[in-house]
C-alpha positions as CSV (number, residue, x, y, z in Angstrom):
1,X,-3.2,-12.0,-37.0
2,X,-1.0,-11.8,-34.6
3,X,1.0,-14.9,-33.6
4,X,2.3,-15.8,-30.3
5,X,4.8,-18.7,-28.9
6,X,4.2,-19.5,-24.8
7,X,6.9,-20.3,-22.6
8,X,6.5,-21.5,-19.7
9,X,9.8,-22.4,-16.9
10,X,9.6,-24.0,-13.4
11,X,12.9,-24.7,-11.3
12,X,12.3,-28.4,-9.6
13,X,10.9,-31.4,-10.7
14,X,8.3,-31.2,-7.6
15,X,6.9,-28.0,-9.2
16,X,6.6,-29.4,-12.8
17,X,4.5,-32.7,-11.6
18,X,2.6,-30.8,-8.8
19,X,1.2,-27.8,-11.0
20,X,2.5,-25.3,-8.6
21,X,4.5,-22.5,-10.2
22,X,2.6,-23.6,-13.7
23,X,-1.1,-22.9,-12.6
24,X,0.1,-19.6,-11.9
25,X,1.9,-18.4,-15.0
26,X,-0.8,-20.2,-16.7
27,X,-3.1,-18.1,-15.4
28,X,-1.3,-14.8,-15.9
29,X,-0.8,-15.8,-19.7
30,X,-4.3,-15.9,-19.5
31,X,-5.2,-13.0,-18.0
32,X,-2.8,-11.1,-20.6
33,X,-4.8,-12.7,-23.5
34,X,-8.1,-11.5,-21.2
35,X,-7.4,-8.1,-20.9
36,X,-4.7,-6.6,-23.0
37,X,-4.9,-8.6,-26.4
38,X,-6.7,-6.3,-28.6
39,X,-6.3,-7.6,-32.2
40,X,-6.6,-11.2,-33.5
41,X,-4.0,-13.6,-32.2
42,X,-2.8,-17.6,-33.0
43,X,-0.7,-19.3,-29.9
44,X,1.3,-21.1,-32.3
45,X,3.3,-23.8,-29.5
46,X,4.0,-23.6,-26.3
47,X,6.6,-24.7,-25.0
48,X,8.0,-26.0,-20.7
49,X,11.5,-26.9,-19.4
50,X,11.7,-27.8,-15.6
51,X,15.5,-26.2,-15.6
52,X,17.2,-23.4,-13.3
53,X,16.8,-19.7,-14.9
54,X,20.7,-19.9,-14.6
55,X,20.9,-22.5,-17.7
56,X,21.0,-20.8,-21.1
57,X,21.1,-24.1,-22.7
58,X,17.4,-24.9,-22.1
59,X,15.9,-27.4,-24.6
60,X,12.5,-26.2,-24.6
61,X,13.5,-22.4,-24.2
62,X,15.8,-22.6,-27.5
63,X,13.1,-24.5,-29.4
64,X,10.6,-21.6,-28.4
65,X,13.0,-19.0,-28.9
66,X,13.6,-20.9,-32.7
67,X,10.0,-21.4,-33.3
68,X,9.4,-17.4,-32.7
69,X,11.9,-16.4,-34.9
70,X,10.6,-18.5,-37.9
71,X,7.1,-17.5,-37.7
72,X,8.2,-13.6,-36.4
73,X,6.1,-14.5,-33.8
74,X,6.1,-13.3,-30.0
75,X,7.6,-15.1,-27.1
76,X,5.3,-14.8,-24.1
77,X,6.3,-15.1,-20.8
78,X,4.3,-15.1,-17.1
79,X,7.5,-12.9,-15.8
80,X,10.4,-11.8,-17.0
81,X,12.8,-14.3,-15.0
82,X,10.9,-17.2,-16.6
83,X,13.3,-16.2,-19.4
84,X,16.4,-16.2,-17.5
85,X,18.0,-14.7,-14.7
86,X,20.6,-12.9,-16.1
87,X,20.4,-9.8,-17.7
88,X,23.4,-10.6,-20.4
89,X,21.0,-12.9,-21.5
90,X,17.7,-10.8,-21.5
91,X,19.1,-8.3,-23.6
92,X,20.8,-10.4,-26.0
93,X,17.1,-12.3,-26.4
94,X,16.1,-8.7,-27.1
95,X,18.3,-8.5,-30.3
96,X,16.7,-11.3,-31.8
97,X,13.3,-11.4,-31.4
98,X,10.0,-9.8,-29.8
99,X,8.9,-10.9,-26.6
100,X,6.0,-9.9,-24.1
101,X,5.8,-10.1,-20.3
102,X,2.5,-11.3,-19.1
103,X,2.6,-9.8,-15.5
104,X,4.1,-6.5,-16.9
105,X,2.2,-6.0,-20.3
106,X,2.4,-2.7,-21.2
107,X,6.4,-2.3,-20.7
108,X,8.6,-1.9,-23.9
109,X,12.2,-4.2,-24.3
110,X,14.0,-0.6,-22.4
111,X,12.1,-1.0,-19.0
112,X,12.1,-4.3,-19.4
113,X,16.1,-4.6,-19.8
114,X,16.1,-1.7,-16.9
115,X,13.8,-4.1,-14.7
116,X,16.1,-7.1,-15.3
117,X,19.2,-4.8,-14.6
118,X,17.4,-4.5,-11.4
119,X,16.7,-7.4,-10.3
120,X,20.3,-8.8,-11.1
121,X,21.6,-6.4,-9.1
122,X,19.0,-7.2,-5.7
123,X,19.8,-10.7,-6.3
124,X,23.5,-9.9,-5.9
125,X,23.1,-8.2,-3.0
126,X,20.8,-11.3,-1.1
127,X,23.6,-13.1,-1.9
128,X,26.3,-11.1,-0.7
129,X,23.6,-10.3,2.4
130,X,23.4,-13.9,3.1
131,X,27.1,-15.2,3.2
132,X,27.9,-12.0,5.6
133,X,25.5,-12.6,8.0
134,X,26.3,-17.0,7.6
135,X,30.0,-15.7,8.4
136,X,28.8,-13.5,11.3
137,X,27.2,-15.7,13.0
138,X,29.8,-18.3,12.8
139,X,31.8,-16.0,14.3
140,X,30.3,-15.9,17.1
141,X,30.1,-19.5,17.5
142,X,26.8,-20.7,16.2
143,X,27.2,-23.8,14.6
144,X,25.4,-23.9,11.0
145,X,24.1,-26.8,9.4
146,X,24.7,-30.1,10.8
147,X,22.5,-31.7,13.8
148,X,22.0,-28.3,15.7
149,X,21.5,-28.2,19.5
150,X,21.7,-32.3,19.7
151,X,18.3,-32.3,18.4
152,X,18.1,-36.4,17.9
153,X,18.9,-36.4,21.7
154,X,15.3,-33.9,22.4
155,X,13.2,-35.6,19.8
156,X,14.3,-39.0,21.7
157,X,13.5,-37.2,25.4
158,X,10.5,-35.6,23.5
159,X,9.2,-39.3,22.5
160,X,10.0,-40.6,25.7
161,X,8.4,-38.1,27.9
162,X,5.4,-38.7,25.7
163,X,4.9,-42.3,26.3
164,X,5.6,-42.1,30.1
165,X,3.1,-39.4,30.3
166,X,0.1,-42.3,28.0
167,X,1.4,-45.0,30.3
168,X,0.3,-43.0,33.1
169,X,-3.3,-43.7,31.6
170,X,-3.3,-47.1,30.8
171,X,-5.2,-48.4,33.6
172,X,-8.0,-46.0,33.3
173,X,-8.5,-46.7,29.5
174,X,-7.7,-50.8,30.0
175,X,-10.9,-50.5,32.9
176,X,-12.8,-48.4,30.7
177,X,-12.6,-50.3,27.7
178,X,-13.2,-53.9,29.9
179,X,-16.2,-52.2,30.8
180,X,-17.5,-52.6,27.5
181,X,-16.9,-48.9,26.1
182,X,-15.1,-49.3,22.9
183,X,-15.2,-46.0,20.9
184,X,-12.4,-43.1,21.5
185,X,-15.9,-40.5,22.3
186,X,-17.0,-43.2,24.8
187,X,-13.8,-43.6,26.4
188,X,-13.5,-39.9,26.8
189,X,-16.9,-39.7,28.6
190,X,-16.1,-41.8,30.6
191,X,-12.8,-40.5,31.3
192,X,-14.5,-37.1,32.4
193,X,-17.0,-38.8,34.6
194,X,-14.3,-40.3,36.7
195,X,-12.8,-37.1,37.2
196,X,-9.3,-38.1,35.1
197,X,-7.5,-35.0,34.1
198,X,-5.6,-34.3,31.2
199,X,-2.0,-33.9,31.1
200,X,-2.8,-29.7,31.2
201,X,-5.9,-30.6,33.7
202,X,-8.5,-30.5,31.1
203,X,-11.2,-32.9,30.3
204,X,-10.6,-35.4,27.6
205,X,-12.1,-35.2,23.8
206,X,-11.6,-38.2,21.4
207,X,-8.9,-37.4,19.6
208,X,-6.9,-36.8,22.8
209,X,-8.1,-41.0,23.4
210,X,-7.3,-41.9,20.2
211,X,-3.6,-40.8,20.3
212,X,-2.9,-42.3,23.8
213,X,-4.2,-45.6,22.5
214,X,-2.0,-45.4,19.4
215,X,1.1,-44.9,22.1
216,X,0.1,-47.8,24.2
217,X,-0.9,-49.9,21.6
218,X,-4.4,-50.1,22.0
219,X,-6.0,-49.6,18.7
């Protein structure tokens, strides 16, 4: 029977508690058991760390890597940087035991070393990418990071506009709602029957009444 040791690797915290990035290699793990396990097999462990691919000194990843080695078992993976990042790594991992790449199952450790290779050198070049065109542009004058544009100063005139705009409809929903007409759908009807006009010269719907309320206090 074959024997098999699951590792699993997520990069935040937020990931690890939320499921997302799990639920996926979860279900690729899965769907390599499905469709391309033909013999007998035992998942022996399985093992998670919520770590950067660029830390070698993983706890979980060394106890999986340990626990594969004892029982000449294979380490599993979703995808190939779940293992690490760096190819120096990959192909040292290669030396010491046998491991298996859910999302690529039929490749052997020399496309799989060629693939990592690969993506190494793509991820080098983003990088190299990204700083040039960061330097470009603060070249020609655009300022990075920071509070762009004065944006506090818009949000504030954003905010502002927006409650001079409601306050220009508080006496039509005060004398609609002294009349007796309480609900947000109400209001709006009534609203339209008096020939108000949105701020874009539409007719009014409920949840346009509910947030001018909610800016002039009304709820």
């Amino acid at each position: 029977m074959k024997k098999f040791v699951i590792y699993y690797r997520v990069s935040t915290r937020k990931q690890g508690e939320s499921g997302l990035g799990l639920e996926a290699q979860h279900r690729d793990v899965g769907l390599f058991f499905e469709s391309y396990t033909n013999e007998p097999y035992e998942v022996i462990a399985e093992f998670t760390d919520i770590e950067s691919g660029t830390n070698d000194q993983r706890i979980e990843f060394n106890k999986a890597v340990a626990l594969a080695k004892k029982h000449k078992a294979t380490l599993l993976v979703a995808k190939l940087d779940r293992i690490s990042r760096k190819v120096s790594t990959i192909a040292l991992l290669m030396e010491q035991i046998n491991f298996k790449v859910a999302s690529m199952p039929n490749a052997d450790k020399f496309q799989l070393h060629i693939y990592a290779a690969l993506a190494e050198q793509e991820r080098d070049f983003i990088s190299k990418r990204t700083k040039a065109a960061l330097a470009s542009a603060k070249a020609r004058g655009i300022k990075l990071g920071g509070n762009r544009g004065n944006i506090d100063k818009v949000n504030l005139a954003a905010s502002e506009k927006a409650k001079s705009n409601a306050e220009s409809y508080r006496v039509h929903i005060e004398t609609v709602i002294s009349s007796g007409v309480v609900t947000y759908k109400g209001i709006a009807d009534r609203l339209n029957e008096m020939g108000v006009k949105t701020n874009r010269g539409g007719g009014f719907q409920a949840v346009q009444v509910s947030r001018l309320c909610e800016k002039l206090l009304l709820k």
